[in-house]
ZAGU-220700 format. One record per residue: residue number from 1; y, z, x of N, C-alpha, C, O, CB in turn. Coordinates in Angstrom, 3 decimals, m for minus. Last residue first. Glycine has a CB too. Example, Ala and Ser with C-alpha at 12.3 -4.5 7.8 and 13.67 -1.06 7.14 Angstrom:
2
(2, (m2.250, 7.080, 12.850), (m1.060, 7.140, 13.670), (0.030, 7.870, 12.900), (1.138, 8.039, 13.409), (m0.598, 5.725, 14.084))
(1, (m5.690, 7.800, 13.190), (m4.500, 7.800, 12.300), (m3.300, 7.800, 13.200), (m3.319, 8.465, 14.236), (m4.473, 9.046, 11.308))
***
This chain:
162
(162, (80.444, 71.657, 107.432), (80.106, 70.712, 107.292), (78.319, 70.319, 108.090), (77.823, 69.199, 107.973), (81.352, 70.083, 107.688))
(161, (80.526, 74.423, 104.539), (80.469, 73.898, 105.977), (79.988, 72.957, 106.302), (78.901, 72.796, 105.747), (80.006, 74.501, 106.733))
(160, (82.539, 74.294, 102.259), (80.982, 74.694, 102.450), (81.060, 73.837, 104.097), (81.647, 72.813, 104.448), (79.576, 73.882, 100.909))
(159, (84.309, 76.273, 99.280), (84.337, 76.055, 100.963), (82.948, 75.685, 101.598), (82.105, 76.582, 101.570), (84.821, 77.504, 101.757))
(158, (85.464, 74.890, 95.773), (84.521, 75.932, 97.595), (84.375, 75.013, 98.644), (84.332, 73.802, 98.865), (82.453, 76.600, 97.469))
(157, (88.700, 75.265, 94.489), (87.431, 74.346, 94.978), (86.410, 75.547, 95.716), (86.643, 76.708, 96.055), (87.999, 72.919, 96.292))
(156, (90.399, 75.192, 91.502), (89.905, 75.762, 92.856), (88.523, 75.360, 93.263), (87.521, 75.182, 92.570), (89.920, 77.276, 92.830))
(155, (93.254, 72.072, 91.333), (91.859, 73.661, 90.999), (91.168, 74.275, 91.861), (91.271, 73.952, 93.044), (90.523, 73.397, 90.203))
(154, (94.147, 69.899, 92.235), (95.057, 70.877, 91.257), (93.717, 71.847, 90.621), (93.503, 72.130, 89.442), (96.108, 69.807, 89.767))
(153, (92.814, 69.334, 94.556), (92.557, 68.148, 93.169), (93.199, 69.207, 91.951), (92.684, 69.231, 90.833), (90.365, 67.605, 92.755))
(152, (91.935, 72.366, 95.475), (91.813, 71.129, 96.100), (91.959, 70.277, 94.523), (91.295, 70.590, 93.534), (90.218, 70.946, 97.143))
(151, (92.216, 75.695, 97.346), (92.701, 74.866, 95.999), (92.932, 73.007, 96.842), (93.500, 72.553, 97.835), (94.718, 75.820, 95.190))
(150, (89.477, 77.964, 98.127), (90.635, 77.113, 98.265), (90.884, 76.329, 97.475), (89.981, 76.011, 96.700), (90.702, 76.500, 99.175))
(149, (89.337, 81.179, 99.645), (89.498, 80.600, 98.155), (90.241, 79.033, 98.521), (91.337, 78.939, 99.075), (90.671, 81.797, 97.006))
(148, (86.701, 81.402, 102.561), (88.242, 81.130, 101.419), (88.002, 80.823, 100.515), (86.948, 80.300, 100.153), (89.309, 80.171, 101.573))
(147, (83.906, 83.019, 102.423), (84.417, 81.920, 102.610), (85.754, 82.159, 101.890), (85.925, 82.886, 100.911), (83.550, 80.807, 102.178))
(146, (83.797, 86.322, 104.576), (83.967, 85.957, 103.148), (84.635, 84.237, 103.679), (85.375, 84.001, 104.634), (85.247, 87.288, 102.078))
(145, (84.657, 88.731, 105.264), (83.876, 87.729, 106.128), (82.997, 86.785, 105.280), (81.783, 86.592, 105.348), (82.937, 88.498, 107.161))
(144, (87.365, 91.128, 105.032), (86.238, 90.240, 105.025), (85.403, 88.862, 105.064), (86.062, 87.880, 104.722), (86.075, 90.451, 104.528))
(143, (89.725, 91.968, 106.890), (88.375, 92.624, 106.578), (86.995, 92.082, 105.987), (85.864, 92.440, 106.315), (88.679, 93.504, 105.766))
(142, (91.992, 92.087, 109.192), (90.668, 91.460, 108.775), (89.914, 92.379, 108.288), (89.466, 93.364, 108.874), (89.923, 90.799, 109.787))
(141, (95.834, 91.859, 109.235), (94.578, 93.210, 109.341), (93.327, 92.193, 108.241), (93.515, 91.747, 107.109), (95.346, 95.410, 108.266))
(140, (97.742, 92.236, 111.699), (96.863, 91.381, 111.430), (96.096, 92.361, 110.610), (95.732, 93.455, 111.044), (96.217, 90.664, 112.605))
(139, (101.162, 92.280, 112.225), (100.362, 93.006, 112.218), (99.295, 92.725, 110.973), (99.554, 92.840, 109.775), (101.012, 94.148, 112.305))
(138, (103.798, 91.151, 112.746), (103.762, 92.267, 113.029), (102.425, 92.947, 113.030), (102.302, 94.007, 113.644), (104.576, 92.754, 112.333))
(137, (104.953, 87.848, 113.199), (103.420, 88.672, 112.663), (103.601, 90.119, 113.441), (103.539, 90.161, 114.669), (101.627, 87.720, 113.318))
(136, (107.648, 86.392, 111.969), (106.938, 86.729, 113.288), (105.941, 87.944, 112.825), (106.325, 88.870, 112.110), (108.098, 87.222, 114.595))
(135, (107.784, 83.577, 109.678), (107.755, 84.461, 110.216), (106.952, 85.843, 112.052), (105.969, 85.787, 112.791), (107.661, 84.437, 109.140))
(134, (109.722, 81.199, 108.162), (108.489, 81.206, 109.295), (109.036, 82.711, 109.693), (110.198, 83.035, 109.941), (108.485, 79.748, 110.806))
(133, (109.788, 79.718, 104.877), (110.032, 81.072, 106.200), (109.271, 80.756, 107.251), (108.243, 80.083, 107.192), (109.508, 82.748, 105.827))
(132, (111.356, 77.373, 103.800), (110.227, 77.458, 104.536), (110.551, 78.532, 105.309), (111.366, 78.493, 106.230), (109.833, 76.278, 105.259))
(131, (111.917, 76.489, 99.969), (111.856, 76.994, 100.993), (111.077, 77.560, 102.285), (110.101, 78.252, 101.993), (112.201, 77.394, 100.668))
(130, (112.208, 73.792, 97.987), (111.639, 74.644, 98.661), (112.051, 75.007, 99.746), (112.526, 74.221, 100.565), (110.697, 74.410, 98.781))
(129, (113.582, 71.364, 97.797), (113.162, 72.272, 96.302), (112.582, 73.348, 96.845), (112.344, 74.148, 95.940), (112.011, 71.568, 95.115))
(128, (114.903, 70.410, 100.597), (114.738, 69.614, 99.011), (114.557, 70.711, 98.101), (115.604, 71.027, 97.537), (113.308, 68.488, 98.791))
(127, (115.080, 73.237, 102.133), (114.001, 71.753, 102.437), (113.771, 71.612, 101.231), (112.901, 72.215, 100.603), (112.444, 71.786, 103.372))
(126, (115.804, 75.960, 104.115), (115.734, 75.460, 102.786), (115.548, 73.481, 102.531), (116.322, 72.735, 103.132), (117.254, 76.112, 102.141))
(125, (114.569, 77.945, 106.090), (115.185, 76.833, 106.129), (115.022, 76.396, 104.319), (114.068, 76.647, 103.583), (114.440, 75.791, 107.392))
(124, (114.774, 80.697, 108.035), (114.775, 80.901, 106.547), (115.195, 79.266, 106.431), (116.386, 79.153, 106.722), (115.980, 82.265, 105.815))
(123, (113.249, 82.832, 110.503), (113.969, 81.805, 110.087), (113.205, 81.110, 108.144), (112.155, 81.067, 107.504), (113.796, 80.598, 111.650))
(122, (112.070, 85.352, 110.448), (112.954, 84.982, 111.567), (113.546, 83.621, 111.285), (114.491, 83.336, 112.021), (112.189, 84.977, 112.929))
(121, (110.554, 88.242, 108.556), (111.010, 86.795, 109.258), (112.380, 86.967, 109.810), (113.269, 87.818, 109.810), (111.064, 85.465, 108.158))
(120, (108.032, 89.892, 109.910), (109.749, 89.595, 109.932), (109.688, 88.742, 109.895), (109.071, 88.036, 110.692), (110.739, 89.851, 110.829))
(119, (104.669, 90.464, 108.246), (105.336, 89.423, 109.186), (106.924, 90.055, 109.045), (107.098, 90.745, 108.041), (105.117, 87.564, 108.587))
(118, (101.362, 90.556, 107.829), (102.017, 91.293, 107.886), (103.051, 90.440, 108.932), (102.703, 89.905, 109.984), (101.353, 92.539, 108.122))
(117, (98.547, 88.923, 106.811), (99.736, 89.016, 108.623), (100.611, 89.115, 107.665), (100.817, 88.263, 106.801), (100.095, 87.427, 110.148))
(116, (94.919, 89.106, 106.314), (96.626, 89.650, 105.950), (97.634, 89.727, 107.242), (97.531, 90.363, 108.291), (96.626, 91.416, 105.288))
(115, (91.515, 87.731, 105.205), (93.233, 88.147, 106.799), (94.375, 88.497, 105.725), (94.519, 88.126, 104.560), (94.177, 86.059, 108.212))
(114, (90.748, 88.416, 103.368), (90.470, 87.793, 104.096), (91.049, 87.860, 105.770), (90.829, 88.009, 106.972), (90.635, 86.886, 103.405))
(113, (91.620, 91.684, 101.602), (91.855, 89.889, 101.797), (90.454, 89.550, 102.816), (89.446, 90.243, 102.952), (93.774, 89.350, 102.869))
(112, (91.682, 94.677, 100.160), (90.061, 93.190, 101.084), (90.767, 91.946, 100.979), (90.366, 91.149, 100.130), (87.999, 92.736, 99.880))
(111, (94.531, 95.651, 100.121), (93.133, 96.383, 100.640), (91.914, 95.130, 101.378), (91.520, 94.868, 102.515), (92.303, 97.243, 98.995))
(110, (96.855, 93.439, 100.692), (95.753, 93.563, 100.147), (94.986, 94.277, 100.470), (94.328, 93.773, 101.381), (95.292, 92.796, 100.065))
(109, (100.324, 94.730, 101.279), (98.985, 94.349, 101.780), (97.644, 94.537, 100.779), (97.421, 95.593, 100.187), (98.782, 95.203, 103.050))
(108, (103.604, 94.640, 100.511), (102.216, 95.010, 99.980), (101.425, 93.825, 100.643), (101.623, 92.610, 100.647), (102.078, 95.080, 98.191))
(107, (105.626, 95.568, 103.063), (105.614, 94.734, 102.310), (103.656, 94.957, 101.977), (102.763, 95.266, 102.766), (106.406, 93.284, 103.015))
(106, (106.678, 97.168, 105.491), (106.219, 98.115, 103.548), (106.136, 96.917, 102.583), (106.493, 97.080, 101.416), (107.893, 99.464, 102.600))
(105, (105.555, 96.146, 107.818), (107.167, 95.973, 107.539), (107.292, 96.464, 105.970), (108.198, 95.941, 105.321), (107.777, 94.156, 107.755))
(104, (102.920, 97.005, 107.669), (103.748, 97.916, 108.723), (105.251, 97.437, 108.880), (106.058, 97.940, 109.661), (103.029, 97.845, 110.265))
(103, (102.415, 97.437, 104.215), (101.444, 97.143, 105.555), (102.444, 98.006, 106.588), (102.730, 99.199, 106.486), (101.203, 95.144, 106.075))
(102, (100.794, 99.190, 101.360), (101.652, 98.868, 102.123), (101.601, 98.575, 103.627), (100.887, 99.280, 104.340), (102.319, 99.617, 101.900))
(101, (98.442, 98.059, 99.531), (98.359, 99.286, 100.075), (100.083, 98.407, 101.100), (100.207, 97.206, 101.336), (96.368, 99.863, 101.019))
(100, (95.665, 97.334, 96.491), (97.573, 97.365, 97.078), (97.650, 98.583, 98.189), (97.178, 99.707, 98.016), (99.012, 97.934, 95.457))
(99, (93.882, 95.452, 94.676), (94.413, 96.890, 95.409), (95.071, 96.440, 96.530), (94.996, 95.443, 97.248), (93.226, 98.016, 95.911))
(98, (94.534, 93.579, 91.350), (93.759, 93.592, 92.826), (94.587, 95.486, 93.526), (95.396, 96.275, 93.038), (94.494, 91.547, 94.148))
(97, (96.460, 94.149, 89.745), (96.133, 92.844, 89.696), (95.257, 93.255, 90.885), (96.062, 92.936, 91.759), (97.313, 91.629, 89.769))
(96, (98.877, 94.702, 89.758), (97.938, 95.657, 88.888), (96.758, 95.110, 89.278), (95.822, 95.877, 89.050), (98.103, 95.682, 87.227))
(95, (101.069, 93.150, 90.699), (100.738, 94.051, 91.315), (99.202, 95.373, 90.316), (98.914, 96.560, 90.470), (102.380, 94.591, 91.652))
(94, (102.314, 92.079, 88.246), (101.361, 91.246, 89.119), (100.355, 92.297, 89.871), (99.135, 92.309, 89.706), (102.263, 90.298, 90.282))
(93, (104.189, 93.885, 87.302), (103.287, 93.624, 86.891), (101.715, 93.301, 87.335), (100.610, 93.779, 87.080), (103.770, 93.040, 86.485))
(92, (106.057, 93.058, 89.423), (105.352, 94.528, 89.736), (104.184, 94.574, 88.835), (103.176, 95.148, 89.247), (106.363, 95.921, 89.419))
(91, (106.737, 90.054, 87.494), (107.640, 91.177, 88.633), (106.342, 91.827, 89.266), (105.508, 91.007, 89.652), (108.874, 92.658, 87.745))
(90, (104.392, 89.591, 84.558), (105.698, 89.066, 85.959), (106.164, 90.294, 86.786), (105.809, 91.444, 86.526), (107.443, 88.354, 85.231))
(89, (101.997, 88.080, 83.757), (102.202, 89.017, 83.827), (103.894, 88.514, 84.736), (104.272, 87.474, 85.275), (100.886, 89.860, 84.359))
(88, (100.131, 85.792, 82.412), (101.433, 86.436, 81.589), (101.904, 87.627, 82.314), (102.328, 88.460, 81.513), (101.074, 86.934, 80.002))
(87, (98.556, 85.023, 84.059), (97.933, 85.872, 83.534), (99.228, 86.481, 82.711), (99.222, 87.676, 82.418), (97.101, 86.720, 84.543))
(86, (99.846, 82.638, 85.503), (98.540, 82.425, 85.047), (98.301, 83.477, 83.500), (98.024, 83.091, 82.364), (97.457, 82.849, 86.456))
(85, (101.574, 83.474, 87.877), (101.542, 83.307, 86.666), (101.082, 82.656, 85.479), (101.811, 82.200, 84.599), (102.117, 83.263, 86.652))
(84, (100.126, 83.499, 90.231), (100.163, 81.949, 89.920), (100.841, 82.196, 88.442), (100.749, 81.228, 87.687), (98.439, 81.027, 89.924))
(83, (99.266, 86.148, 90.365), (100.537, 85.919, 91.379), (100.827, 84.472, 90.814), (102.017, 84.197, 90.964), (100.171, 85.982, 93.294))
(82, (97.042, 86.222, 88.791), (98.094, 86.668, 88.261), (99.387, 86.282, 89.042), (100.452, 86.113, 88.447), (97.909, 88.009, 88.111))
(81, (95.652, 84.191, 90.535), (96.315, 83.270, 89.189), (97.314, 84.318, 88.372), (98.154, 83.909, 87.570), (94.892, 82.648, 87.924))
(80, (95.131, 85.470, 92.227), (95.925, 83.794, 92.566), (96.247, 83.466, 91.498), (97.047, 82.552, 91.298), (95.095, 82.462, 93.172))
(79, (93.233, 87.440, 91.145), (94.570, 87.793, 92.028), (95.549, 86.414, 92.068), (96.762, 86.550, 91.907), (94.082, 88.266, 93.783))
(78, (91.152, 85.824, 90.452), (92.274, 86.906, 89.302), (93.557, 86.917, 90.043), (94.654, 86.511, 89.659), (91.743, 88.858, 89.050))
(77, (90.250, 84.840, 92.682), (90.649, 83.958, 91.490), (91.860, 84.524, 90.766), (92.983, 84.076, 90.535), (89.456, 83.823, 90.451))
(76, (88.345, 85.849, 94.802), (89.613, 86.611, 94.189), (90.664, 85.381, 93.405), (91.833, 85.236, 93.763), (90.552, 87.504, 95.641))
(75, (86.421, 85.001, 95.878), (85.942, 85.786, 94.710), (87.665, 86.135, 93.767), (87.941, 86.490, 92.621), (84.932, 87.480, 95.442))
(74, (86.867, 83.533, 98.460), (86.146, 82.590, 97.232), (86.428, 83.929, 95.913), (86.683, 83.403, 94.830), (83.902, 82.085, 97.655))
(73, (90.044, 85.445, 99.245), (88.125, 85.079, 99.096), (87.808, 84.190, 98.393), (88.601, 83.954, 97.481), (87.132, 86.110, 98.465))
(72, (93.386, 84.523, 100.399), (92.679, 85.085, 99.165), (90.762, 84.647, 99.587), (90.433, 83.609, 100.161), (93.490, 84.089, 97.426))
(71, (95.371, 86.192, 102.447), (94.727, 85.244, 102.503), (93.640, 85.472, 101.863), (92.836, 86.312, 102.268), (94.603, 84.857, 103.567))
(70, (98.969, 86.920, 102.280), (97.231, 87.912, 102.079), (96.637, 86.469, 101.775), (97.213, 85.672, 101.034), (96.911, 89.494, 100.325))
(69, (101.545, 87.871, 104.200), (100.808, 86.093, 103.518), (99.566, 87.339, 103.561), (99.307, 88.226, 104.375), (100.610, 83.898, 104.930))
(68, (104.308, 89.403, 103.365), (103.014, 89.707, 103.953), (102.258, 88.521, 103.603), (102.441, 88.177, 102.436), (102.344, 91.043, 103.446))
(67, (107.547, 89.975, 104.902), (106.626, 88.801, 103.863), (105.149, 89.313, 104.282), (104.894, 89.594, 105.453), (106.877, 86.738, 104.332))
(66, (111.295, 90.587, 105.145), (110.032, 90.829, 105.513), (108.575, 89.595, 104.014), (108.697, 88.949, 102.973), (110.049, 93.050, 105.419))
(65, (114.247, 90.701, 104.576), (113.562, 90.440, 106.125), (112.271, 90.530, 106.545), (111.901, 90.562, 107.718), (114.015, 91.241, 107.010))
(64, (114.971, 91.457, 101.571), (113.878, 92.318, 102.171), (113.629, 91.972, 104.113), (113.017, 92.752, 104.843), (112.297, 91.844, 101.116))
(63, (116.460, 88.772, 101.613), (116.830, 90.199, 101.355), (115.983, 91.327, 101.972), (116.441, 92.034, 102.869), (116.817, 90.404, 99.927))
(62, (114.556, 86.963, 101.320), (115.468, 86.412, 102.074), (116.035, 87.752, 102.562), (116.120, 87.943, 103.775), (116.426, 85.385, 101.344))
(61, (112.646, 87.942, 99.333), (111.978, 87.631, 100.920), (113.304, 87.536, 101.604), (113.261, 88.115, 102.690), (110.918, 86.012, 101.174))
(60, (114.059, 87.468, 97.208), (113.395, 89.103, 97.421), (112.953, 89.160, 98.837), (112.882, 90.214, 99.468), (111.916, 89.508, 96.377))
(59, (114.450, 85.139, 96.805), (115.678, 86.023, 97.015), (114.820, 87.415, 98.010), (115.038, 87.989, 99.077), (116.496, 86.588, 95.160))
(58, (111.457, 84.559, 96.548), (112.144, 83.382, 97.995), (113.677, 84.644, 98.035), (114.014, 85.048, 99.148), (112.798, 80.754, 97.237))
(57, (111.062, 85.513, 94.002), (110.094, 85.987, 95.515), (110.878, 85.617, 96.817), (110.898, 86.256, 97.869), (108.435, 85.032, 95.677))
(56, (112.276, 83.934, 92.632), (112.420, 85.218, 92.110), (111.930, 85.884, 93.801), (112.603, 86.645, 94.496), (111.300, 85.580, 90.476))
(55, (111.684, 80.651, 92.727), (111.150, 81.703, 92.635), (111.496, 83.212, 93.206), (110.936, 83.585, 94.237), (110.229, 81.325, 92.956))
(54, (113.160, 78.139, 93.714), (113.304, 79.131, 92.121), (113.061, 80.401, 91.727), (113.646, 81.122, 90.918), (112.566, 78.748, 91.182))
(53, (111.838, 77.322, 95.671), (113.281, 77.958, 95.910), (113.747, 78.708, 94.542), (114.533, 79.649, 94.435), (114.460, 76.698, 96.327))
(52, (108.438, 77.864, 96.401), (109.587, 76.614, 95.403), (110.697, 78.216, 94.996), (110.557, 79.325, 94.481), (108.411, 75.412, 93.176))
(51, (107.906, 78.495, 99.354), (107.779, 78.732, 98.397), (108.799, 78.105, 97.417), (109.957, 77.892, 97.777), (107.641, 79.847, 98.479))
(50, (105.477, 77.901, 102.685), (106.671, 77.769, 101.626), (106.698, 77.865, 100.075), (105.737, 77.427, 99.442), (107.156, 76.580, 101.796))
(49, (105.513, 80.273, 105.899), (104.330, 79.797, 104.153), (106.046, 79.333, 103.424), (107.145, 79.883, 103.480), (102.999, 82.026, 102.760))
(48, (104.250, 80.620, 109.073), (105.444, 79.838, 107.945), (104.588, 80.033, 106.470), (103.397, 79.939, 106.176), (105.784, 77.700, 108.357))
(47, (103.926, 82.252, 111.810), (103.769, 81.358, 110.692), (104.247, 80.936, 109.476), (105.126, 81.774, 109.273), (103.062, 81.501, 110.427))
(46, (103.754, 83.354, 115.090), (104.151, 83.094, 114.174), (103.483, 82.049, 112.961), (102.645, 81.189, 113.236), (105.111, 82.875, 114.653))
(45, (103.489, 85.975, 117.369), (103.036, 84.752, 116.977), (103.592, 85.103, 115.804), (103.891, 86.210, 115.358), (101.561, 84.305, 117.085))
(44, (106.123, 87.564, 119.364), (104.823, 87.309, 118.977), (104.118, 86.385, 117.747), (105.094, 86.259, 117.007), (104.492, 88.437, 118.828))
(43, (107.124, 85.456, 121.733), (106.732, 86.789, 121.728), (105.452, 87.699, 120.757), (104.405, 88.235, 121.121), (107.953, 87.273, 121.461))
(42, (104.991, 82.760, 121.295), (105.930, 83.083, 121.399), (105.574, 84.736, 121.437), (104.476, 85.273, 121.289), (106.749, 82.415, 120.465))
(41, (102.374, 80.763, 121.118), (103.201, 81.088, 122.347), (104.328, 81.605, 122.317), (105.071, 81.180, 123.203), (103.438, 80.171, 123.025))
(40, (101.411, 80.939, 118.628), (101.023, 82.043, 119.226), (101.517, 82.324, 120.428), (101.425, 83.419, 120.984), (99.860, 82.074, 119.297))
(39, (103.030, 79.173, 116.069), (102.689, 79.494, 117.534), (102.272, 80.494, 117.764), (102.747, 81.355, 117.023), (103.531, 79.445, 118.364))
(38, (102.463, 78.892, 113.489), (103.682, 78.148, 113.584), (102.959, 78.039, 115.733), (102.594, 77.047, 116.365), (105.690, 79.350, 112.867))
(37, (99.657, 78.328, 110.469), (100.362, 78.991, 112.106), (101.080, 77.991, 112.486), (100.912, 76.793, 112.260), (99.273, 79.378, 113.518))
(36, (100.793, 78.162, 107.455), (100.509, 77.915, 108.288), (101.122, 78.672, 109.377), (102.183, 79.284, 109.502), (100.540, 76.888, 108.209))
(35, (100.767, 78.074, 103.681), (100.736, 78.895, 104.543), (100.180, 78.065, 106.518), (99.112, 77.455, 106.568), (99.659, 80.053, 103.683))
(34, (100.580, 76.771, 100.631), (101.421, 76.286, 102.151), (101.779, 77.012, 102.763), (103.002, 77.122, 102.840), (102.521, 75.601, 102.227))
(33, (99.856, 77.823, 98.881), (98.788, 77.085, 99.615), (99.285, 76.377, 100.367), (98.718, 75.402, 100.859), (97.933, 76.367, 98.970))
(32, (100.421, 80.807, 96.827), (101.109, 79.235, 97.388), (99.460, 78.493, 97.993), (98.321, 78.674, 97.564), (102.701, 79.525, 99.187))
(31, (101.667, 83.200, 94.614), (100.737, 82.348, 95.064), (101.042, 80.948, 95.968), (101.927, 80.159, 95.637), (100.124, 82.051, 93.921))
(30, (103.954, 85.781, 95.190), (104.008, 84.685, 94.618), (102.376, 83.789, 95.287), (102.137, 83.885, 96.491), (105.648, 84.024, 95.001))
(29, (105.510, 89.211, 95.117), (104.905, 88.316, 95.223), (104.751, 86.848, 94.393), (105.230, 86.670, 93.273), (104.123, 88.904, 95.295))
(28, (108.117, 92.057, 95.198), (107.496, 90.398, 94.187), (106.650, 89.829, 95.600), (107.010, 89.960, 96.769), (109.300, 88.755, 93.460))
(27, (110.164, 94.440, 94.874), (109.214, 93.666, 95.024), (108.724, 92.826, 94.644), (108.842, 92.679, 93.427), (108.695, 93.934, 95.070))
(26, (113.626, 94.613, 96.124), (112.961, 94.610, 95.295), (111.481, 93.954, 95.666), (111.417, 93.098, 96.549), (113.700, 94.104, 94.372))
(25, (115.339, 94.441, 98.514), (115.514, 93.278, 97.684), (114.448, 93.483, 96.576), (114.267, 92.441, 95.946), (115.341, 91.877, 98.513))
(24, (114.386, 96.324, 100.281), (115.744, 96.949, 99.523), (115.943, 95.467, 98.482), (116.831, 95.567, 97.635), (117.441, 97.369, 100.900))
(23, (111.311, 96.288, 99.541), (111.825, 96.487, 100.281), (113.573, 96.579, 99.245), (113.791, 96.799, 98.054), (111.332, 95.488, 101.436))
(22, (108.481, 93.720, 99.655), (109.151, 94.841, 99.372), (110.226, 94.770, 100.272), (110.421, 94.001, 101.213), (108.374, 96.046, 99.454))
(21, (106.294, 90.653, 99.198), (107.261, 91.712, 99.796), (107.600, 92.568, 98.947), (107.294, 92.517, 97.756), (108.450, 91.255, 100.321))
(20, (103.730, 88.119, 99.556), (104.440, 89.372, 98.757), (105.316, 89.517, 100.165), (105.287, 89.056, 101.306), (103.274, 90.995, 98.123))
(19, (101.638, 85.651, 99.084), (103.082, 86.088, 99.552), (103.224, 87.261, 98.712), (102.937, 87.390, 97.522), (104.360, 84.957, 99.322))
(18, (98.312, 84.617, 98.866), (99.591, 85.203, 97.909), (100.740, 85.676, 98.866), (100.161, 86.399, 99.676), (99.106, 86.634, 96.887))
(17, (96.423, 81.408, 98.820), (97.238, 83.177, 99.937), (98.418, 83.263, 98.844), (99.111, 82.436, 98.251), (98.246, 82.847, 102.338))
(16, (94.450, 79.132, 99.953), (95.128, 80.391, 98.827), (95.518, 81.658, 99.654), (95.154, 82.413, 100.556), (93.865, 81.003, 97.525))
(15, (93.890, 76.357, 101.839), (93.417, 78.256, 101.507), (94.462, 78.496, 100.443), (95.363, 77.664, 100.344), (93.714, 79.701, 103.117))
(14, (93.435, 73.139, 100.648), (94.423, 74.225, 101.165), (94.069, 75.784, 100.537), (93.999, 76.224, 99.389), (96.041, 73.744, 100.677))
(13, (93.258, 69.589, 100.770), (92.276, 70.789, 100.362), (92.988, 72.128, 101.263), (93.038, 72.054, 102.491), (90.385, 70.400, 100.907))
(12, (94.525, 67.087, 99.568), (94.305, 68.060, 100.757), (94.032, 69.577, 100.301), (94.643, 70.380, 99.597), (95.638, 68.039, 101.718))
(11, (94.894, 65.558, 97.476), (93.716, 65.641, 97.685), (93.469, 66.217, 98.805), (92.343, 66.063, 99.280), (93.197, 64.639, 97.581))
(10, (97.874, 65.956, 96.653), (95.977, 67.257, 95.903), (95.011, 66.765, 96.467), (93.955, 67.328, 96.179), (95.208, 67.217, 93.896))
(9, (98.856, 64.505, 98.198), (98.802, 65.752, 98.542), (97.619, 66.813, 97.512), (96.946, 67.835, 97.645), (100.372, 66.156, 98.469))
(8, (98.540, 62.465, 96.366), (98.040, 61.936, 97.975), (97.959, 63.170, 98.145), (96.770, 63.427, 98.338), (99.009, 60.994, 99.181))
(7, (99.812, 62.996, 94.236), (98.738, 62.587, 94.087), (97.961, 62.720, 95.457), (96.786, 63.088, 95.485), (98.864, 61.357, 93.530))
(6, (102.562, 63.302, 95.076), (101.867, 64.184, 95.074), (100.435, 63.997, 94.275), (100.007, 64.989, 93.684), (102.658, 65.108, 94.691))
(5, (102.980, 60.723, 96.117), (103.150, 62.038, 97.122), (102.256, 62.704, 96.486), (101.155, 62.858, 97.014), (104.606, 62.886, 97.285))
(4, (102.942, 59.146, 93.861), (102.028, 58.813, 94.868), (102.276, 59.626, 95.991), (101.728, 59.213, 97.013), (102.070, 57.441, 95.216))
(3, (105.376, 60.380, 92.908), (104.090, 60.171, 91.850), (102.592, 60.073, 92.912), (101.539, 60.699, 92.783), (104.359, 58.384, 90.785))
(2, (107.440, 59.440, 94.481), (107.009, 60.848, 94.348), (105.679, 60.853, 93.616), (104.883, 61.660, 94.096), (108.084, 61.725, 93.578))
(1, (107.234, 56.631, 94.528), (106.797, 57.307, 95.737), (106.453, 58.764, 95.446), (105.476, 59.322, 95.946), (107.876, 57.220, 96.818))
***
């Protein structure tokens, strides 16, 4: 069954977004493609991204109370694969990697994502090998108008309208 999970699951085609934080737990980011809106009917809207519980990023998020999801361009490859440890880099390293600006919980924001939500979290569930924040969005910031980066069949695919 696991073999045929995650065969069945590359063939869902999923944006790229890097996770980061700061803060008194230290900084780190991490690449994923399990970012989602949770509600917009709550005080203020929410969304979840999960990250494999190993990762160095999931302490630093639990500690810090904070997460920025930066939602990656067709162009920003470099960035997903230094956060994908891809590029040998680790910790703050990563951070060389694209432009950096702090958002409004001091967790690092991408200068040009796509979208960036800036988030508290508010619930921390731990689920088999991973962990699922869902956080509350402090603060949206769009800049370009740009197709997603997205990862489909374990690589990166394009986006083309139907």
């Amino acid at each position: 069954m696991k073999t045929e999970f995650l065969q069945g699951m590359a063939k869902a085609a999923q944006s790229v977004c890097v996770v980061t934080t700061d803060g008194i737990g230290g900084k780190g980011g991490v690449t994923v493609s399990a970012m989602a809106s949770v509600s917009v009917d709550t005080p203020a809207p929410s969304l979840l991204v999960c990250i494999h519980g190993d990762s160095n990023t999931c302490d630093r998020i639990r500690t810090n109370r904070a997460f920025c999801a930066n939602l990656l361009a067709e162009g920003q490859t470099d960035i997903s694969d230094a956060f994908a440890g891809r590029k040998g880099l680790s910790g703050e390293e990563k951070f060389s990697v694209g432009q950096w600006h702090s958002g409004e919980t001091g967790c690092p924001m991408l200068v040009d994502p796509i979208a960036a939500f800036d988030c508290k979290l508010v619930h921390d569930i731990l689920v088999g090998s991973h962990r699922v924040f869902v956080g509350e969005v402090e603060a949206v910031r769009l800049v370009r108008d740009e197709k997603p980066l997205i990862y489909f069949d374990r690589g990166y695919a394009r986006a083309v309208r139907a």
